[in-house]
BAFI-3210 file (N, C-alpha, C; in Angstrom, 3 decimals, decimal comma, padded with zeros to 6 digits):
// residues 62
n [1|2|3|4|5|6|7|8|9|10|11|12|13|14|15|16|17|18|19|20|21|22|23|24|25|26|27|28|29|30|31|32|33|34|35|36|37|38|39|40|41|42|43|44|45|46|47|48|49|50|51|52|53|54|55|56|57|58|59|60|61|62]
n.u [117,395|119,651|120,938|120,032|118,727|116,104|113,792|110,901|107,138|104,070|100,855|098,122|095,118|094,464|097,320|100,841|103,473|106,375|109,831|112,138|113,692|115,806|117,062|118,762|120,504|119,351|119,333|120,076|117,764|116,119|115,352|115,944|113,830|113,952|112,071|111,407|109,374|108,152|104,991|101,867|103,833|103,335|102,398|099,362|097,688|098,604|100,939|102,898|104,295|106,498|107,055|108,121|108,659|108,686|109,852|110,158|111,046|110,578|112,935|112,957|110,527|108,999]
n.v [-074,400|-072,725|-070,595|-068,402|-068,378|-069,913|-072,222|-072,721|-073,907|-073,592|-074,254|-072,658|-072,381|-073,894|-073,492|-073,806|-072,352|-071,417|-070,632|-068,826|-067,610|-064,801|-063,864|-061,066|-058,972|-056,185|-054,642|-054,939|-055,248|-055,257|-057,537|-057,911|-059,410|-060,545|-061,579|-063,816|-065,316|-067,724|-068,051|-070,439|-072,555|-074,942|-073,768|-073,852|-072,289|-069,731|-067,643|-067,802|-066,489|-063,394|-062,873|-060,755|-059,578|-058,548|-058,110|-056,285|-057,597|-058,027|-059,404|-060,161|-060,238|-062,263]
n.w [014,371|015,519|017,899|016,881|014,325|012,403|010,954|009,538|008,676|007,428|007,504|005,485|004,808|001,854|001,064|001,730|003,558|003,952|005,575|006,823|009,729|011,637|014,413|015,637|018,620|019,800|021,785|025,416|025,908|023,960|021,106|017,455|014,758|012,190|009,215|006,244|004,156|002,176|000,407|-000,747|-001,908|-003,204|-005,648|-006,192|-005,939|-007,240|-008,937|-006,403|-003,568|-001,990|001,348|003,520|006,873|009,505|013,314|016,455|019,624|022,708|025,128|027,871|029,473|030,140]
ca.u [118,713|120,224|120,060|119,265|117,956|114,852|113,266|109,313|106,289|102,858|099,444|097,564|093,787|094,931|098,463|101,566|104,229|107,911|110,494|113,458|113,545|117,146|117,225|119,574|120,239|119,509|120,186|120,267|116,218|115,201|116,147|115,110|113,962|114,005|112,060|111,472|109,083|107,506|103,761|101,607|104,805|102,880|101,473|098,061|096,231|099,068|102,820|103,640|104,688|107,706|106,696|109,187|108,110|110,049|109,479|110,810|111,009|111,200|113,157|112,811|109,367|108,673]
ca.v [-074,575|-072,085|-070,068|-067,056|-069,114|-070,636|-072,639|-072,924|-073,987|-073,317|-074,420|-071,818|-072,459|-074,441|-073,362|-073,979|-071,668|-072,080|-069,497|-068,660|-066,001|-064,366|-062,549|-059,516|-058,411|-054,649|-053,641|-055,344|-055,937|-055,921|-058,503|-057,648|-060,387|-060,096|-063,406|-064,431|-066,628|-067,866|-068,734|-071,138|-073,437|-075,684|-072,962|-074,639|-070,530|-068,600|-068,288|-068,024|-064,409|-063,492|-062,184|-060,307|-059,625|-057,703|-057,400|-055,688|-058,410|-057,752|-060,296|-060,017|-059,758|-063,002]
ca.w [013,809|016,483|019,213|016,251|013,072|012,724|009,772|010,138|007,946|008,283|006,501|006,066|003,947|000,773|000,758|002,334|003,949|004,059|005,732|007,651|010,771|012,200|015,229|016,099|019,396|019,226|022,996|026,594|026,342|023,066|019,765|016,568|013,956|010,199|008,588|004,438|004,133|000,910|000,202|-001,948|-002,105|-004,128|-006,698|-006,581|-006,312|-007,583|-008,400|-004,633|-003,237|-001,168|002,422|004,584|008,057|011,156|014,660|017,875|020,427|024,135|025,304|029,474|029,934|032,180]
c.u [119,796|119,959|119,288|118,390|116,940|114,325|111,478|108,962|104,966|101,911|098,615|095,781|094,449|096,254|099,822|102,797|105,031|108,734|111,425|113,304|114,925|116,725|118,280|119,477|120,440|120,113|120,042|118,627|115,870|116,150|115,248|115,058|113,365|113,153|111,679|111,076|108,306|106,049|103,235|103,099|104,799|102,265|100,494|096,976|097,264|100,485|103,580|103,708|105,540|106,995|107,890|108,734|109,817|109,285|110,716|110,327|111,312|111,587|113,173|111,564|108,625|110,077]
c.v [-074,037|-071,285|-068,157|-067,050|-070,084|-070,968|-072,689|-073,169|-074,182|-073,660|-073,479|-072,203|-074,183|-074,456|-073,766|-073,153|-072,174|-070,122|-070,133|-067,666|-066,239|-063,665|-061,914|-059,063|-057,478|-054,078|-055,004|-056,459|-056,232|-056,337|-057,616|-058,670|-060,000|-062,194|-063,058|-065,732|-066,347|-069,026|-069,353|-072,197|-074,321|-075,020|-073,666|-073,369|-069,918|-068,961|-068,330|-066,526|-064,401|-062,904|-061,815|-060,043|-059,167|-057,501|-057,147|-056,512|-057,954|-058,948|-060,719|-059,691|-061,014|-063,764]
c.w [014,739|017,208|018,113|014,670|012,833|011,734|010,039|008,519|008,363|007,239|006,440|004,532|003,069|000,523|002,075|002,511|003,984|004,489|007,060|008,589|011,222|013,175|015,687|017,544|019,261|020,895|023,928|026,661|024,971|021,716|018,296|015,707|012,578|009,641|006,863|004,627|002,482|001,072|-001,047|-002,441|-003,379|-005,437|-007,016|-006,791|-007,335|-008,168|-007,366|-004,949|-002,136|000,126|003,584|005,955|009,525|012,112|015,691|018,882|022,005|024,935|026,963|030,220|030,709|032,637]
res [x|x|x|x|x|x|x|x|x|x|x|x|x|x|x|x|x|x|x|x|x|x|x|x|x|x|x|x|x|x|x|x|x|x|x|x|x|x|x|x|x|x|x|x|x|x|x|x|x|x|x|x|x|x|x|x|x|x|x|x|x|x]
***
């Protein structure tokens, strides 16, 4: 979507993923990204479940 928003979806067994990721530049080298994704889409196991997820990105490493 942009150079810091990102939509994705992923299959994972039986179910299907859906989410968003942002990234943050925190300094010179490293980004930080915040994502919200949601599983089971289809509630075919479950009622779905929210999943948050963060990492520390080093963005200059090749």
């Amino acid at each position: 979507m942009s150079d810091h928003l990102s939509l994705g979806a992923s299959w994972y067994g039986d179910e299907v993923i859906a989410g968003v990721t942002s990234t943050f530049e925190v300094s010179d080298r490293l980004d930080l990204q915040l994502g919200l994704s949601y599983g089971d889409v289809g509630q075919r196991n479950s009622d779905g479940r929210w999943m948050l997820s963060i990492a520390v990105v080093r963005a200059d490493i090749f």
